[in-house]
N, C-alpha and C positions, 0 to 999 in steps of 0.2 A: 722277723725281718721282712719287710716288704719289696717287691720286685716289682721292677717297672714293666708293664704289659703294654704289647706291642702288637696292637689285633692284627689279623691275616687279613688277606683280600681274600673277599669270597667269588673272586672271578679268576678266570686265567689271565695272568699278564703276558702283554702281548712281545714280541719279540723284538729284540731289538735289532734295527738296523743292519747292525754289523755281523749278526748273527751265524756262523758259519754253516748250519743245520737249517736255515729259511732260503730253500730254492731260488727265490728272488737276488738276494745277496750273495751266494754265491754264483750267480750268474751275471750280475756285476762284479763282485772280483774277476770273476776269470774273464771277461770283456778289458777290465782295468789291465790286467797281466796281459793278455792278448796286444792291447796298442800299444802299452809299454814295449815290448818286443818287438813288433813290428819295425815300431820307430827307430830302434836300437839297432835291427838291421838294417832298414833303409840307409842310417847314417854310416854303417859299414861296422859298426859294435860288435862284437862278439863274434866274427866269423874267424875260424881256426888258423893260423897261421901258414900252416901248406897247402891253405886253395886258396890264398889273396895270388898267386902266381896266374892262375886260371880263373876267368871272368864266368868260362859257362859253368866250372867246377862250384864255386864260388855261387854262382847264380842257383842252379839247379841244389846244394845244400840247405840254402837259404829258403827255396820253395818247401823242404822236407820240412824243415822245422816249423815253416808256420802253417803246415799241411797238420802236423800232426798238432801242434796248439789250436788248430782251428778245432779239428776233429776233437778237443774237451771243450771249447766252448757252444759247440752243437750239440754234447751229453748236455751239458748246464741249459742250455737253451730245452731242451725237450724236457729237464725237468720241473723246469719251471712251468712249459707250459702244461705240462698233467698235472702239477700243483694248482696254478690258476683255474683249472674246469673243476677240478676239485671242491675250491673253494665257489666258485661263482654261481653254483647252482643256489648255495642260502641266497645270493643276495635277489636272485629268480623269484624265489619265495618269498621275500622280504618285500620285491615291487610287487607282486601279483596281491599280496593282504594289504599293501599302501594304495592300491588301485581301490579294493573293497573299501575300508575304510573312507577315504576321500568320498566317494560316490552317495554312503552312508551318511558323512557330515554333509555335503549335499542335499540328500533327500532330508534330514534333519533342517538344515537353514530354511529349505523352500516350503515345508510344513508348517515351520512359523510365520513366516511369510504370507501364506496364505490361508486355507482351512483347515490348516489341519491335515496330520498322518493320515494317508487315505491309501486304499486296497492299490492304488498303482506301486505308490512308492512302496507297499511291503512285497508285490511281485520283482519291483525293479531288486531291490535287494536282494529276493531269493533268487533270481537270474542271476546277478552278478556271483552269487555263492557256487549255484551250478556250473557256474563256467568256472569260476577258479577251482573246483575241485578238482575237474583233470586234468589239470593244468601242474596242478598239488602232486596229481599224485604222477604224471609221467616228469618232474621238475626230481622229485625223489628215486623214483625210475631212473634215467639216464643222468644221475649225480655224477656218475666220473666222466661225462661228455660235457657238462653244459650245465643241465637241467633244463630250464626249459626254451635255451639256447639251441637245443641238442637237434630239431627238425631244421630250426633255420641254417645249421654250417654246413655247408657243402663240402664235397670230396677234399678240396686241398684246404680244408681247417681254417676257412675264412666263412662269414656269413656272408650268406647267399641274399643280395638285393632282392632281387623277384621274390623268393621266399619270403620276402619277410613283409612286402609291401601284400602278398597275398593270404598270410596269415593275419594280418592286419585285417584287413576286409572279412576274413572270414569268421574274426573272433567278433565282430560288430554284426555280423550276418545271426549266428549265435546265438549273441544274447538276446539281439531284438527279436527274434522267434521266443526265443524262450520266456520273455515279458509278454508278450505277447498273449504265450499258452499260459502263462500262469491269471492273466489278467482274464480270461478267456473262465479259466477255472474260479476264481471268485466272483464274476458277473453273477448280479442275481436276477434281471433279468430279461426278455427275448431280445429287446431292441438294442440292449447295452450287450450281449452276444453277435447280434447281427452287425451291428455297427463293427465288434472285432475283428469279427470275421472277413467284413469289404475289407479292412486296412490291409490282406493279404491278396488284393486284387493283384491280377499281371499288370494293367494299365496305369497302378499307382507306385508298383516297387520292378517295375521294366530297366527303369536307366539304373537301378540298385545293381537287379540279378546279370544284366550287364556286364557291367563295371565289374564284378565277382567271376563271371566266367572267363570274362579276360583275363583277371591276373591271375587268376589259378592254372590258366592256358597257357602263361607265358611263363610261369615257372616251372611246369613240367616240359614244355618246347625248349626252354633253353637247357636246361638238366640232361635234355636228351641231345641234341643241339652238340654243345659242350663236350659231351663225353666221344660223340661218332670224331668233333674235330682231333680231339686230344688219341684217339685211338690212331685215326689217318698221319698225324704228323701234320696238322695244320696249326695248329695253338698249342701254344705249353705253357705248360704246368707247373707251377712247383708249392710245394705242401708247406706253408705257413707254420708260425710255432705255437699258436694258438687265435681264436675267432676275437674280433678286434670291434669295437663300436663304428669305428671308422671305416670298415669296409664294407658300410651300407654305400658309403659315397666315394671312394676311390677306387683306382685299379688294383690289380696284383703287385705294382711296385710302390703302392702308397701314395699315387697321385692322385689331387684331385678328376671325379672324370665328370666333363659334363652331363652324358647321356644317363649315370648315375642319381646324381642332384635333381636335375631337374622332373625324375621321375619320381623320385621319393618326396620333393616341395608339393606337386601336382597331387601326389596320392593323398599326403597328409592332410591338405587341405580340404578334399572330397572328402577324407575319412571325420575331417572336422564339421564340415558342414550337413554328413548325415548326423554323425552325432548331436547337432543342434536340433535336426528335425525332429529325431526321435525323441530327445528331450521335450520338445514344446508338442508334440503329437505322440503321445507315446500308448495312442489306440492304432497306430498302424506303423508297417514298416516305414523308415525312412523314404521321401519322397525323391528323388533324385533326380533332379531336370535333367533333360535330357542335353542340352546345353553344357552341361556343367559335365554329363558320362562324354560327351564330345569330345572334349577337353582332354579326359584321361583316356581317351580314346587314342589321342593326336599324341601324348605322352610315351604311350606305349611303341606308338609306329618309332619313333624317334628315340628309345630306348634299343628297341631290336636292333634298329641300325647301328648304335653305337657300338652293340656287340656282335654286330658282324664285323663291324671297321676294324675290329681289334686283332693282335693275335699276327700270324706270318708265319711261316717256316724260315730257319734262317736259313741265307745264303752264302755260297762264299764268290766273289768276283773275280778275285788275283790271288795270285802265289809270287810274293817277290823273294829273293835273297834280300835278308838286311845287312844294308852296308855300316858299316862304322866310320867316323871321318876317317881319315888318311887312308882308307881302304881303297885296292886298285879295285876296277871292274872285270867280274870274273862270272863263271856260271854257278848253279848253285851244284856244293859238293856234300858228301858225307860229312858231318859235322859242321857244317854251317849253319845259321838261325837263318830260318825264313818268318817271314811275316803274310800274314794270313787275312786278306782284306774282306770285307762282305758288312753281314747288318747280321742282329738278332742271335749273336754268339752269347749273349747274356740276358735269359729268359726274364723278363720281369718278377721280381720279389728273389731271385737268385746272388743277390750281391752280396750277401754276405762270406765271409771269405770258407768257409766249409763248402754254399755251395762253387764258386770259383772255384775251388781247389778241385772238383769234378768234371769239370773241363779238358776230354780227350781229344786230341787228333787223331785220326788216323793216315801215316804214311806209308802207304803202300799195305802190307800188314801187320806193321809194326805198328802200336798203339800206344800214342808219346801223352801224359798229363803236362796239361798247357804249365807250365810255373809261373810261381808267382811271385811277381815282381812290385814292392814294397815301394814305398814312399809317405812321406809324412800323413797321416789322415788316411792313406787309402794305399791303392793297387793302380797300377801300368797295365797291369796285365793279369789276367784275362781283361779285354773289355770287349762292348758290346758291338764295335765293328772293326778292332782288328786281335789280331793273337798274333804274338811272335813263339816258335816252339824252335828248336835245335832238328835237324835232320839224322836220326840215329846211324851207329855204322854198322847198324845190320840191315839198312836197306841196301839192298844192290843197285847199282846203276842203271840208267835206261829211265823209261818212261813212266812214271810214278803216280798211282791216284792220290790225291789227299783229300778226307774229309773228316767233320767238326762233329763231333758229339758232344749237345749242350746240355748242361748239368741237367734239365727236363727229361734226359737220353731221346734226346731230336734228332736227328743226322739230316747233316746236308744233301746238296747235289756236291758231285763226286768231280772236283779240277785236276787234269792229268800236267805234273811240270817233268822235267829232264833231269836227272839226276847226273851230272859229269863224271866221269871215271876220275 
């Protein structure tokens, strides 16, 4: 009797979707369940029937619950992202041999094109192979950061601009050396040696080595930079869930920035126009007018700045009692909400509600977590220049310091109010 055969795939089939064991999907479900809830208590859903009596009972319950739902969707969130570094080092790999290959079809079209396979284009290719070797092999090396991601992400797990516009230049520095020596080694001979040899003059690869000390200068200035503000409490910080393409050109909270763009448009295009020279001259380095290093000269000044501009400690301005309508005018007592005025309570890239939910005051020394106060789509509270927190009644009366510890662990300057008996 015969049976029907049913061949196997000879691949791994990929996951589906909904899959509860693919980090990604459970990290949208628990996102999905997250605003679900949310929504559920903004609309007053679910909260237990003997604290609908007590608004701050009621309120401050409501902060627990979506404190502690945030707290699993920050597990999901971090699994996902050691999943994704996990996985994105092959596709590291994958660009680094589509890079060879391309270059290979390349030097293939322009051979028929012209005379024929000659001693450049077999240098240019073993260049191109020298460089992606270690590329190969630190891509393999730091597989569960990145691959060969893993130089460009800086401290808070975002990739570093300056990094990358500086590895940039330095991988084109590279290989044109290394075509260079390999063309250097097949010369047969003096004048076709000598001539390689000028292509390494200072007066023809100046505006190149340039342009290369800059940006290598500016990604270790700002690295160093960076770190002294983040130590002092001048700029903060907060640690990403994984390195994102998009933050060659945005802030910390995802916005476009222009000091960003228009540093990375300016490098591309110098990076594109040595790459032309070297192609069409490829017996000496890239020539690099000096014109054109100006340029990314002027790029650079105007980059730093941008990253000066940026960043603040926050501050706090005022300390009021929050009134409720039909509320008489009173001073502020134990158990009262006060509300918290100033800027920069909400660090850039902190809005998601785990880090909210790390948002302390400190009253007196008593140390209140800001709560969180829900509404459709998002949160009241914490935001980025005010905090309403309840006055605990274990502060004592009299003259009170209060200050902000922002999810970054920033702390303000320190506002003294009255506490009334």
């Amino acid at each position: 009797m015969l049976t029907r055969w049913t061949p196997r795939p000879s691949f791994p089939l990929r996951r589906r979707p909904d899959d509860p064991s693919d980090p990604r999907s459970a990290r949208r479900q628990a996102l999905a369940d997250f605003d679900r809830r949310r929504d559920e208590l903004a609309a007053g859903n679910g909260v237990p029937g003997a604290l609908t009596h007590s608004p701050s009972a009621s309120r401050q319950w409501i902060s627990d619950e979506l404190a502690e739902a945030a707290g699993t969707l920050a597990d999901r969130a971090r699994e996902e992202g050691a999943a994704w570094l996990n996985c994105v080092w092959r596709h590291t790999l994958t660009a680094v041999g589509s890079s060879v290959l391309l270059l290979f079809l390349a030097q293939l079209l322009s051979s028929l094109l012209t005379a024929g396979w000659t001693s450049a284009h077999t240098a240019g290719l073993l260049a191109a192979l020298l460089t992606a070797a270690p590329l190969t092999a630190a891509a393999y090396r730091h597989r569960s950061s990145g691959g060969v991601l893993a130089p460009l992400t800086g401290e808070d797990n975002r990739l570093s601009t300056s990094r990358a516009v500086a590895a940039a230049w330095v991988l084109l520095v590279v290989y044109a050396v290394l075509f260079l020596a390999l063309q250097l080694a097949f010369a047969g001979g003096t004048a076709r040696r000598d001539a390689l040899l000028s292509g390494l003059d200072l007066p023809r690869s100046g505006g190149l080595l340039t342009v290369l000390a800059l940006g290598c200068g500016v990604a270790v200035f700002l690295r160093r930079t960076v770190t002294v503000r983040v130590q002092t409490q001048r700029l903060q910080k907060v640690r990403a869930a994984h390195p994102r393409a998009a933050d060659l050109l945005t802030d910390d909270a995802g916005r476009g920035s222009f000091s960003d763009v228009q540093y990375v448009l300016v490098n591309a295009a110098a990076l594109l126009f040595a790459a032309v020279r070297l192609a069409r001259q490829p017996e000496q380095l890239p020539d690099l007018p000096w014109g054109l290093a100006l340029l990314v000269v002027v790029s650079i000044a105007a980059y730093l700045a941008g990253k000066y501009a940026e960043g603040g400690r926050p501050v706090v301005l005022s300390v009021v009692r929050a009134r409720e309508p039909g509320d008489l005018h009173a001073p502020i007592r134990t158990g009262d909400d006060i509300e918290i005025r100033g800027a920069g309570f909400v660090p850039p890239g902190a809005h998601t509600p785990d880090r909210l939910a790390r948002t302390v005051v400190r009253v007196g020394a008593v140390h209140v977590n800001v709560p969180l106060i829900p509404v459709a789509g998002g949160f009241t509270n914490p935001a980025d220049t005010t905090l309403t927190v309840p006055v605990p009644v274990e502060v004592e009366p009299g003259r009170v310091e209060i200050q902000v510890i922002t999810a970054a662990g920033v702390e303000t300057n320190r506002y003294t109010v009255d506490i009334a008996d």
